[in-house]
Each structure stands twice: as C-alpha cells, then as structure tokens.
Predicted model as a PDB file, atoms N, CA, C, CB and O in Angstrom, pLDDT in the B-factor column:
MODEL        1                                                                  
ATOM      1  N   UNK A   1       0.823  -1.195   0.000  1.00 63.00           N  
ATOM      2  CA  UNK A   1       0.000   0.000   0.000  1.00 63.00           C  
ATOM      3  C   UNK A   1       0.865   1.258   0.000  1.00 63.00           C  
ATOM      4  CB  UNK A   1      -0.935  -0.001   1.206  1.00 63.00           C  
ATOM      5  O   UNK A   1       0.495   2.260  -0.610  1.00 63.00           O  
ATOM      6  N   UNK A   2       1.884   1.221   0.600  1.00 68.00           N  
ATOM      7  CA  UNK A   2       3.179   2.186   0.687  1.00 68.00           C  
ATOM      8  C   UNK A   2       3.638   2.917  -0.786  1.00 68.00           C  
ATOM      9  CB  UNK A   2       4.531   1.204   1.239  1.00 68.00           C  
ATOM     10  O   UNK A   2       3.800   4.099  -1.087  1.00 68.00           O  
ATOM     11  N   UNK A   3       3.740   1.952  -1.372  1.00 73.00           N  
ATOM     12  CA  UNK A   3       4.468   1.935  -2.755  1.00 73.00           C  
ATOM     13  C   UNK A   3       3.076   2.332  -3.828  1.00 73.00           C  
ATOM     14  CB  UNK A   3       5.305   0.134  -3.115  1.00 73.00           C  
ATOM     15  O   UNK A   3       3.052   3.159  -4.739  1.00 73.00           O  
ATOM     16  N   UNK A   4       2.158   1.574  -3.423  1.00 71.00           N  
ATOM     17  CA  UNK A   4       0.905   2.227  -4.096  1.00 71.00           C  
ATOM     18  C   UNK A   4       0.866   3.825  -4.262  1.00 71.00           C  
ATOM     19  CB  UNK A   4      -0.349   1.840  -3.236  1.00 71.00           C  
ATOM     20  O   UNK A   4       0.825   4.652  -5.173  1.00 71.00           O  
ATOM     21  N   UNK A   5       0.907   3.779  -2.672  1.00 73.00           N  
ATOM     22  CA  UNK A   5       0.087   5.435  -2.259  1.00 73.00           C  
ATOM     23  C   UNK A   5       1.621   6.618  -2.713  1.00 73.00           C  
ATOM     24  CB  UNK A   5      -0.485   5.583   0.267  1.00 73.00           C  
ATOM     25  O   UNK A   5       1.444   7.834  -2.777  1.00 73.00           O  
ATOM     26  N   UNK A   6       2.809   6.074  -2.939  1.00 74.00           N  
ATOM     27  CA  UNK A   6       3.648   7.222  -3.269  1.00 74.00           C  
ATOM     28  C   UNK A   6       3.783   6.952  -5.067  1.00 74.00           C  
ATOM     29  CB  UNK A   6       5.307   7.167  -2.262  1.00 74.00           C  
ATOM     30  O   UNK A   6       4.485   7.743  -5.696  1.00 74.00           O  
ATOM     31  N   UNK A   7       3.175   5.971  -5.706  1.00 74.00           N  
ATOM     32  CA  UNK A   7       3.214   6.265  -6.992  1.00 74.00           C  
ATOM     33  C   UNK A   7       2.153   6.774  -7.456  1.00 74.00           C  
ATOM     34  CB  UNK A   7       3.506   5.351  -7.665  1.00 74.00           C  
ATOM     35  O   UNK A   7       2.048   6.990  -8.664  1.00 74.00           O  
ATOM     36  N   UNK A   8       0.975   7.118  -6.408  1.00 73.00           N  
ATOM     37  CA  UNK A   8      -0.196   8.071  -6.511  1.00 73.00           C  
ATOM     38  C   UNK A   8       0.341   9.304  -6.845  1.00 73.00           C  
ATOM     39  CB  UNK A   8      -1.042   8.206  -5.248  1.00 73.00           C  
ATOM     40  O   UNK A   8       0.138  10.062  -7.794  1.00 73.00           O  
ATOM     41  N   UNK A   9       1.152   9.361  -5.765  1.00 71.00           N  
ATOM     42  CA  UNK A   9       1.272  10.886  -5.345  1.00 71.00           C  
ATOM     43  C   UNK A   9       2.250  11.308  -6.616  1.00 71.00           C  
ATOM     44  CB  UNK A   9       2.046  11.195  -3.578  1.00 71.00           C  
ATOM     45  O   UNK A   9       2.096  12.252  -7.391  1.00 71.00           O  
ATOM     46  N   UNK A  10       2.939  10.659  -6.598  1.00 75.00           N  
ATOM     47  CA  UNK A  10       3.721  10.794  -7.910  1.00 75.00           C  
ATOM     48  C   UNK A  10       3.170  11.197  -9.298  1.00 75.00           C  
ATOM     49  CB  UNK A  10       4.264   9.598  -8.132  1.00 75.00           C  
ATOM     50  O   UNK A  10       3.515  12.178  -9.956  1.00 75.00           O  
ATOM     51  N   UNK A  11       2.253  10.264  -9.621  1.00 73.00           N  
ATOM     52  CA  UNK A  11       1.542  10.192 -10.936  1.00 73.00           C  
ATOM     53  C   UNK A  11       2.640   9.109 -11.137  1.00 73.00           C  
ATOM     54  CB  UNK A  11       1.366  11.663 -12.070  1.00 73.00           C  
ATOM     55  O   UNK A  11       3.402   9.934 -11.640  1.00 73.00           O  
ATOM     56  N   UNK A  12       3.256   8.140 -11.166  1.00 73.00           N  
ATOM     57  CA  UNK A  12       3.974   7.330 -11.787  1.00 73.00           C  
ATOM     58  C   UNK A  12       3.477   5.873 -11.953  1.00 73.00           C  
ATOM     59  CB  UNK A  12       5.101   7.408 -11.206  1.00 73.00           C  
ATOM     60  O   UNK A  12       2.688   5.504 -11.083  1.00 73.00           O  
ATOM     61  N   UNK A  13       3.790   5.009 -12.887  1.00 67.00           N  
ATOM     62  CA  UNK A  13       3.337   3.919 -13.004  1.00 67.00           C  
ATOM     63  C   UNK A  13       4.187   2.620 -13.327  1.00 67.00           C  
ATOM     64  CB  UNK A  13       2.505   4.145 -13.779  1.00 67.00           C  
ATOM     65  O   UNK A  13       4.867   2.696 -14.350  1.00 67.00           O  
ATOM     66  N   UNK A  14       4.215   2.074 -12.994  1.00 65.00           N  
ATOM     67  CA  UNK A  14       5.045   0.491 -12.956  1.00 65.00           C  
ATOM     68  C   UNK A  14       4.666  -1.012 -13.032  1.00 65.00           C  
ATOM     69  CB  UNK A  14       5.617   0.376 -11.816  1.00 65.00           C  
ATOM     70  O   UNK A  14       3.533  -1.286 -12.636  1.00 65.00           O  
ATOM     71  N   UNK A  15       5.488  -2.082 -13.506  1.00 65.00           N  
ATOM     72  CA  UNK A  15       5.071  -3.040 -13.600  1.00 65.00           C  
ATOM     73  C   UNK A  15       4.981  -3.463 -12.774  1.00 65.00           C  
ATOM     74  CB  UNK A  15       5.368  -3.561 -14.152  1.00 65.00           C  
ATOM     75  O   UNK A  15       4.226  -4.416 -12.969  1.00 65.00           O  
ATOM     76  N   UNK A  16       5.344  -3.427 -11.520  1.00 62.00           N  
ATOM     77  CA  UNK A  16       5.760  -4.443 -10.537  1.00 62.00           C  
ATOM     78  C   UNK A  16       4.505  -3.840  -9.366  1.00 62.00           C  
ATOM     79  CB  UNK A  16       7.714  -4.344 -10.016  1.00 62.00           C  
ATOM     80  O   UNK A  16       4.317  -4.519  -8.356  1.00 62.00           O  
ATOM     81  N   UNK A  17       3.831  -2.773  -9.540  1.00 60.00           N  
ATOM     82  CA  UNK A  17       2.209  -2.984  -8.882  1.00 60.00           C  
ATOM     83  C   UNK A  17       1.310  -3.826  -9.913  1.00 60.00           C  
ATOM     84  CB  UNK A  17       1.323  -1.331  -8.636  1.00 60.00           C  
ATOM     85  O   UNK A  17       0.360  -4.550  -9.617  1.00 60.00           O  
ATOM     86  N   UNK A  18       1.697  -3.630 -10.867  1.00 58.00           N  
ATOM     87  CA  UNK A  18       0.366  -4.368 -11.954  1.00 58.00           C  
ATOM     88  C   UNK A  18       0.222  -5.540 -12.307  1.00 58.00           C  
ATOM     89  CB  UNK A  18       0.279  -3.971 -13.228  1.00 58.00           C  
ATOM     90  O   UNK A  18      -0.872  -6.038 -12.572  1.00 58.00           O  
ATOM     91  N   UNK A  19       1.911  -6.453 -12.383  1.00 60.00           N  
ATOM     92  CA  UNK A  19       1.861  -7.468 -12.867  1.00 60.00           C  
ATOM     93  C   UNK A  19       1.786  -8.790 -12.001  1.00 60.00           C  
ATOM     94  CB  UNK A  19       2.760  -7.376 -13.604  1.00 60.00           C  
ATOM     95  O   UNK A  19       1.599  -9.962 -12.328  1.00 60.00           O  
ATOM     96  N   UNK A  20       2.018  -8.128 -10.673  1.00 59.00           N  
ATOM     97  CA  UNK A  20       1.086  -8.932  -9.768  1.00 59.00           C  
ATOM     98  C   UNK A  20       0.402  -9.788  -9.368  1.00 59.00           C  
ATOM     99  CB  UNK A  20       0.664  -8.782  -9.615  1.00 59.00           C  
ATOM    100  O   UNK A  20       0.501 -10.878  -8.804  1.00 59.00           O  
ATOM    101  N   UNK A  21      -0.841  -8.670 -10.007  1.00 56.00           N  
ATOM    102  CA  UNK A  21      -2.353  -9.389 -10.002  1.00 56.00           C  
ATOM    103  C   UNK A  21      -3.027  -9.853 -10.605  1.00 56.00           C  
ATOM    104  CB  UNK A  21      -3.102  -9.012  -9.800  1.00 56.00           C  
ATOM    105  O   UNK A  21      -4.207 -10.069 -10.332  1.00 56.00           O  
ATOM    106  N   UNK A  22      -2.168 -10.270 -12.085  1.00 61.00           N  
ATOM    107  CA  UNK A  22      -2.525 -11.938 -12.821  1.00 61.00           C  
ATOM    108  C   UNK A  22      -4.170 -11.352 -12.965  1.00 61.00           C  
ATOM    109  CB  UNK A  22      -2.229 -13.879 -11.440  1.00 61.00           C  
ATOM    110  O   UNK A  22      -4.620 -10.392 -12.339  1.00 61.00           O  
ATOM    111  N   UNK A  23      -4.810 -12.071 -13.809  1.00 64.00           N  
ATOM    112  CA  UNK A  23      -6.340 -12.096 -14.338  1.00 64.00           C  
ATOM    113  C   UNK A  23      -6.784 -12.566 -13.710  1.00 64.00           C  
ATOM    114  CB  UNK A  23      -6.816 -12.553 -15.391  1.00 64.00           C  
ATOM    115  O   UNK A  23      -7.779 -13.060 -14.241  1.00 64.00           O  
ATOM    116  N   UNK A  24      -6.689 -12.931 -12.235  1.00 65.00           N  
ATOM    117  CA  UNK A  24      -7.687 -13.254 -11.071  1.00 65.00           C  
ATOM    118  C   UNK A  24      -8.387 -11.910 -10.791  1.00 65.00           C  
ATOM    119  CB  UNK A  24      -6.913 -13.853  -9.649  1.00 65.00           C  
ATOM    120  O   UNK A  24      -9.587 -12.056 -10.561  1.00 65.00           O  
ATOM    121  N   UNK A  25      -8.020 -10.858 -10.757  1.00 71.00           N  
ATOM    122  CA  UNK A  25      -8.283  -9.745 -10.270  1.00 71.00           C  
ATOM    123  C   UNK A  25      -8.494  -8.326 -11.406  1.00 71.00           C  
ATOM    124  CB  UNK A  25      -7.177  -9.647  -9.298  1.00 71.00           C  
ATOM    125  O   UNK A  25      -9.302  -7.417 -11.213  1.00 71.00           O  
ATOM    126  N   UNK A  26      -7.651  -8.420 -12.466  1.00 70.00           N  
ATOM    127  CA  UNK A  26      -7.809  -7.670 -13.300  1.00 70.00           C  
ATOM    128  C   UNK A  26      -8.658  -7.066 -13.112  1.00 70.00           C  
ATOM    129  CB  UNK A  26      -7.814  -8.000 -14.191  1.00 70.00           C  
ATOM    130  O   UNK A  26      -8.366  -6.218 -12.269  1.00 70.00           O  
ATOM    131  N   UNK A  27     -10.079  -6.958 -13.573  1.00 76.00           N  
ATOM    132  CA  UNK A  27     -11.190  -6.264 -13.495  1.00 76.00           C  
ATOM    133  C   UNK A  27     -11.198  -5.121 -12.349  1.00 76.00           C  
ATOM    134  CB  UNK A  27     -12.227  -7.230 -13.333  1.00 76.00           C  
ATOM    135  O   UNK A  27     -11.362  -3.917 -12.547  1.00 76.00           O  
ATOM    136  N   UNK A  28     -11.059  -5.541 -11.538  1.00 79.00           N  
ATOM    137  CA  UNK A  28     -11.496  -4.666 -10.029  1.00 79.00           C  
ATOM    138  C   UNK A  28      -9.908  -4.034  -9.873  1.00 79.00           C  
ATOM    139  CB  UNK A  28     -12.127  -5.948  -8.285  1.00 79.00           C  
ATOM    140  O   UNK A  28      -9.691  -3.302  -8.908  1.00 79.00           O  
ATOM    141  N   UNK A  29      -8.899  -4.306 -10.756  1.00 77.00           N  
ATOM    142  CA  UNK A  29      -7.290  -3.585 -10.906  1.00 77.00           C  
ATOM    143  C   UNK A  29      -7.737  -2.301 -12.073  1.00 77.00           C  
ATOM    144  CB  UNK A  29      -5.756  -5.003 -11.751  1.00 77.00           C  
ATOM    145  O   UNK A  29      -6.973  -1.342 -12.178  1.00 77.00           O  
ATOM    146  N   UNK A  30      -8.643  -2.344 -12.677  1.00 80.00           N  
ATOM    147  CA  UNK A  30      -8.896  -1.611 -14.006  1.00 80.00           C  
ATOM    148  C   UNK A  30      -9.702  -0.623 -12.801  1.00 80.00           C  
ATOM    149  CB  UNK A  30      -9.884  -2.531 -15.612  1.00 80.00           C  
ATOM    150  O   UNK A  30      -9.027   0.312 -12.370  1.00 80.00           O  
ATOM    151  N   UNK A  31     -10.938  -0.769 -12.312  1.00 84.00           N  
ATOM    152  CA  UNK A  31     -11.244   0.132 -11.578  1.00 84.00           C  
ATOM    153  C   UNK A  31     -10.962   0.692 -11.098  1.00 84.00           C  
ATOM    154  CB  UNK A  31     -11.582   0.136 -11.173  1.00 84.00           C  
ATOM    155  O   UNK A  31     -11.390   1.846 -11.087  1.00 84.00           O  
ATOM    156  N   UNK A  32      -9.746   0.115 -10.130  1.00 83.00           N  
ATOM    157  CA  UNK A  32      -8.835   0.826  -9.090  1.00 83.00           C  
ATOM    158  C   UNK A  32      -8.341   2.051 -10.031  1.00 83.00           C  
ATOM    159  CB  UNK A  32      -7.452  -0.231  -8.436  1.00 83.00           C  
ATOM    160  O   UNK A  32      -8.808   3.177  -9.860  1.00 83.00           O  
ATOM    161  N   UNK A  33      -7.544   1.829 -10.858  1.00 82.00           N  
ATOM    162  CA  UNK A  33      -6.736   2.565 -12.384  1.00 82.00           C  
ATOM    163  C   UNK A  33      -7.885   3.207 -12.851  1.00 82.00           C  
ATOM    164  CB  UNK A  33      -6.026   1.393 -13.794  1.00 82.00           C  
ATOM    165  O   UNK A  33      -7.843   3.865 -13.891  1.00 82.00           O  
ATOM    166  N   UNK A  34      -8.886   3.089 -12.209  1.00 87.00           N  
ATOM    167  CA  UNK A  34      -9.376   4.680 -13.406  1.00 87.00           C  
ATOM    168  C   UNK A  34     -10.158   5.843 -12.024  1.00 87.00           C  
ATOM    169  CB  UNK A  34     -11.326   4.014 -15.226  1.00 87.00           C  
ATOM    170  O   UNK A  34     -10.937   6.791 -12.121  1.00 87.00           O  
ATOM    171  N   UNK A  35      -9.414   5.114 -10.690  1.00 88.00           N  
ATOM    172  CA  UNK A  35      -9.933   5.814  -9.598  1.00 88.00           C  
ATOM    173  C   UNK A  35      -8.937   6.682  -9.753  1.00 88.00           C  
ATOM    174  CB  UNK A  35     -10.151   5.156  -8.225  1.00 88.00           C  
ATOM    175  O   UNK A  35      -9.107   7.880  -9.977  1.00 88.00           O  
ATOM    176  N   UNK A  36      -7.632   6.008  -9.619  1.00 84.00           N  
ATOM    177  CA  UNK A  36      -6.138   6.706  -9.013  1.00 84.00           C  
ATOM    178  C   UNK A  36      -6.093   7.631 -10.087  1.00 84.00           C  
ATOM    179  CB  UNK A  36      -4.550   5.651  -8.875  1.00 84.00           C  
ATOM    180  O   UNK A  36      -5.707   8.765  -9.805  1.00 84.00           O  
ATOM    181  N   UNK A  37      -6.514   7.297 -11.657  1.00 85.00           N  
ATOM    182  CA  UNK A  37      -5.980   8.372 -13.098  1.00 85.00           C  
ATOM    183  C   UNK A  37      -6.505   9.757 -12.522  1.00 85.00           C  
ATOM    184  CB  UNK A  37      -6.916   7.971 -14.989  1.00 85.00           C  
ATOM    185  O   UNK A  37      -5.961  10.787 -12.919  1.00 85.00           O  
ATOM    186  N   UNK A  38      -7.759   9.832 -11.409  1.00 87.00           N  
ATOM    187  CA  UNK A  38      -8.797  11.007 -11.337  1.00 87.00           C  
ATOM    188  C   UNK A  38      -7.257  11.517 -10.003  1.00 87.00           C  
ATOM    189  CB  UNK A  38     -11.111  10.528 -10.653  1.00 87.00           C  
ATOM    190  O   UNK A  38      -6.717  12.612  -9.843  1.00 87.00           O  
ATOM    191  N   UNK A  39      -7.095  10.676  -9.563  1.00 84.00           N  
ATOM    192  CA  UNK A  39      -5.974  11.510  -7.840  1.00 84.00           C  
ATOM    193  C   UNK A  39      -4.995  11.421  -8.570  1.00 84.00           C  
ATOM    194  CB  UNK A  39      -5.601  10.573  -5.932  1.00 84.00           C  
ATOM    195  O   UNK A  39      -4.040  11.194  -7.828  1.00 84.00           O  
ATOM    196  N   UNK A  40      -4.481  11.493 -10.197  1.00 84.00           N  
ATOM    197  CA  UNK A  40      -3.527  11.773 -10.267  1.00 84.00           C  
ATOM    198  C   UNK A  40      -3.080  13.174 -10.851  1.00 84.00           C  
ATOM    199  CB  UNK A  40      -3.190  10.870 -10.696  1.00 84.00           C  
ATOM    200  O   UNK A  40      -1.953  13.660 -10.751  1.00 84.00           O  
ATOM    201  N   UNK A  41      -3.996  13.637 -11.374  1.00 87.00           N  
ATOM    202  CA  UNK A  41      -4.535  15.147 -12.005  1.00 87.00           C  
ATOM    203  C   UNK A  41      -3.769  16.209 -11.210  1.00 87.00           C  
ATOM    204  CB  UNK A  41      -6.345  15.462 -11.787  1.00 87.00           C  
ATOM    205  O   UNK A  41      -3.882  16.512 -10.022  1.00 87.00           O  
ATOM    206  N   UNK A  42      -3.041  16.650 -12.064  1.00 87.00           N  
ATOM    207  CA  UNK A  42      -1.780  17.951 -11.472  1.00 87.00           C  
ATOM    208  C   UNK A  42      -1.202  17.318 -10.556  1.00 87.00           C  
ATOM    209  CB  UNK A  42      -2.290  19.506 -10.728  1.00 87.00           C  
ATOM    210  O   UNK A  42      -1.521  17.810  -9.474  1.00 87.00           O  
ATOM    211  N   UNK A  43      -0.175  16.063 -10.394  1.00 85.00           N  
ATOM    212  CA  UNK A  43       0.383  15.460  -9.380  1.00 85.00           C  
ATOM    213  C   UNK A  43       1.522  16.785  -9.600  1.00 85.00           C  
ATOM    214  CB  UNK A  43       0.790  13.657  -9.517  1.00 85.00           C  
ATOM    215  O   UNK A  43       1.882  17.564  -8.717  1.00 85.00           O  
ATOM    216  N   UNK A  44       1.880  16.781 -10.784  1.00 87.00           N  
ATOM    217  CA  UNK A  44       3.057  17.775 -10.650  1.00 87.00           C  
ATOM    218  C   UNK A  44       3.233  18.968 -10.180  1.00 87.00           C  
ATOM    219  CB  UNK A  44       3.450  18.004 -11.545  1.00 87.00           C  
ATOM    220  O   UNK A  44       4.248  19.617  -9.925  1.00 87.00           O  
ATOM    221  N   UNK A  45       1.765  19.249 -10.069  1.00 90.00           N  
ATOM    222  CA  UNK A  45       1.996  20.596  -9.279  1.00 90.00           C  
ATOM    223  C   UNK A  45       1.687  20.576  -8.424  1.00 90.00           C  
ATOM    224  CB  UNK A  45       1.614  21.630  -9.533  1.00 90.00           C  
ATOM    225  O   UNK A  45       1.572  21.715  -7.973  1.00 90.00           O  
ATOM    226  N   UNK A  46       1.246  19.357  -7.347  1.00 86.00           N  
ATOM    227  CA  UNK A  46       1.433  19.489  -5.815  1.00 86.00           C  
ATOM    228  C   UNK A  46       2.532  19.317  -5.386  1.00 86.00           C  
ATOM    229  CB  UNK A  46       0.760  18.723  -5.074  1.00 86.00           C  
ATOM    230  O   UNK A  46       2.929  19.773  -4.314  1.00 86.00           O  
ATOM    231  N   UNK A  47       3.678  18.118  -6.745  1.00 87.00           N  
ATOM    232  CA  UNK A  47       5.023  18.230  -5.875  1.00 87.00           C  
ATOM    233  C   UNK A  47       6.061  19.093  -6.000  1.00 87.00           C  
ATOM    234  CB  UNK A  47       5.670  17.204  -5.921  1.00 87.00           C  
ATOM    235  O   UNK A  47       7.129  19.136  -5.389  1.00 87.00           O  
ATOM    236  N   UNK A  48       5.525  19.922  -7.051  1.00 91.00           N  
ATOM    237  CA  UNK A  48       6.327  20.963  -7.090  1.00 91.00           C  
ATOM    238  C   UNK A  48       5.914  22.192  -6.489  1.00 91.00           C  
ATOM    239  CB  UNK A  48       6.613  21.161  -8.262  1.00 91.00           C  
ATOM    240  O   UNK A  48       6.680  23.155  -6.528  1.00 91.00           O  
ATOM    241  N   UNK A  49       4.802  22.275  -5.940  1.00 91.00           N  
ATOM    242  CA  UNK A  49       4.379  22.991  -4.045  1.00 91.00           C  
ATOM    243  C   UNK A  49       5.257  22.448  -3.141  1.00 91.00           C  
ATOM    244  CB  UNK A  49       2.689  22.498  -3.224  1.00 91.00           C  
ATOM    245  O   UNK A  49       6.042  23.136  -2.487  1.00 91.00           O  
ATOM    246  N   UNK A  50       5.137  20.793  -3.038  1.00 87.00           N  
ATOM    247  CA  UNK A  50       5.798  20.274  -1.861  1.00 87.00           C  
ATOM    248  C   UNK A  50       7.309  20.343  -1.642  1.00 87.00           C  
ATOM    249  CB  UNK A  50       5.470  18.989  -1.794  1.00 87.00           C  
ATOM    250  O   UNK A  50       7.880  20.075  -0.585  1.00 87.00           O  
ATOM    251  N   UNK A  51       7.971  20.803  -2.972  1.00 89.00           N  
ATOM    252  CA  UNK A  51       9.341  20.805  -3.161  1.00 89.00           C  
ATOM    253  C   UNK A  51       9.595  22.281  -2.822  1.00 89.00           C  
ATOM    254  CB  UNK A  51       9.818  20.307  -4.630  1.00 89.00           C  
ATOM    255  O   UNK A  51      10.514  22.619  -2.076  1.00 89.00           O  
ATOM    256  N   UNK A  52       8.656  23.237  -3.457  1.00 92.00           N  
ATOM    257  CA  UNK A  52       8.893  25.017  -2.772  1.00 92.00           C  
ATOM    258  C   UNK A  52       8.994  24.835  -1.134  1.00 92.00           C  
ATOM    259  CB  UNK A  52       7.202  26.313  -3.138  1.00 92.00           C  
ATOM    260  O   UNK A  52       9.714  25.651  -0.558  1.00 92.00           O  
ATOM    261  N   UNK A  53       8.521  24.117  -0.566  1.00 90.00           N  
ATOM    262  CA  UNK A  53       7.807  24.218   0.729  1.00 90.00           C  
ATOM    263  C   UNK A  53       8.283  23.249   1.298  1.00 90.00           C  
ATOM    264  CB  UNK A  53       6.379  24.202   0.781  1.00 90.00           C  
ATOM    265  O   UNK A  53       7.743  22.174   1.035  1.00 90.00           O  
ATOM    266  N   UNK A  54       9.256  23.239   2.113  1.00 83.00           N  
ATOM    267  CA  UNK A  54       9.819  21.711   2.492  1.00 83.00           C  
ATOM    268  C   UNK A  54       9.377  21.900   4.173  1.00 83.00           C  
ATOM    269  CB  UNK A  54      11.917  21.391   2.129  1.00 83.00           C  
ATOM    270  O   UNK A  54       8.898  22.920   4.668  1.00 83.00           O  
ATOM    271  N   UNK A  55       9.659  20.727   4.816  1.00 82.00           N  
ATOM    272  CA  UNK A  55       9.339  20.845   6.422  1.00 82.00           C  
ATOM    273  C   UNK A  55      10.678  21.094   6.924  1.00 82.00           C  
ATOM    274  CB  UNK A  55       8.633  19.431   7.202  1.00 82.00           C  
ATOM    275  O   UNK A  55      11.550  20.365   6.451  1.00 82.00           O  
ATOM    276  N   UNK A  56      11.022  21.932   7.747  1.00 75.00           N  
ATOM    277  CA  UNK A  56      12.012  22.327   8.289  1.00 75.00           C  
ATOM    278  C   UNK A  56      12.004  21.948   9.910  1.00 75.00           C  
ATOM    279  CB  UNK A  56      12.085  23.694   7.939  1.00 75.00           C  
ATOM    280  O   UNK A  56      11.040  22.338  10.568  1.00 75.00           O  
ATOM    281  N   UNK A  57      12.970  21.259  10.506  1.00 64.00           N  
ATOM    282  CA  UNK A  57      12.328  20.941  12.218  1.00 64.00           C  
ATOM    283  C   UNK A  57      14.028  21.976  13.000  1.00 64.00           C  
ATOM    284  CB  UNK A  57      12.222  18.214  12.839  1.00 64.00           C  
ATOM    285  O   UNK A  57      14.167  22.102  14.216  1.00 64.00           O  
TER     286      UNK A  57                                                      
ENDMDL                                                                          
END                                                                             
C-alpha cells in the first residue's frame, strides 16, 4: 500500500504494482486505475508545491 500510495502521489506507473495481479483480479485492478488516473490530475503541481515548501524541524 506504501508503494501504491507514493506512486499516486507521484503520478507514476510500474510493472511491478500491476503485474502482480494476474487475471484473477484484473477487473477490479482496471477500476482501481481509473480511480487513481482522477488523484492523479496535477500530481506535478502538488510536488512541485511540496518541493517550494519543504518541512524544516
């Protein structure tokens, strides 16, 4: 879920979440993929907010 949720944030995509889950699951993997395409919309410009704006302690 780790690796999921930072290639969200990313907008990035890879084989090694997808190829996985074999055609047992496909279907409900296609759904997922057209949830994340909508949270991926201007990824680049939240991380290039998050990169202006760093946490400083």
């Amino acid at each position: 879920m780790v690796s999921l949720a930072d290639k969200v944030r990313k907008a990035k995509r890879g084989p090694d979440l997808q190829n996985p889950c074999g055609p047992t699951i496909a279907g409900e993997f296609m759904v997922l993929d057209d949830v994340l395409d909508r949270l991926v919309v201007d990824a680049d410009v939240r991380l290039a907010f998050q990169t202006a704006h760093p946490l400083s302690r």
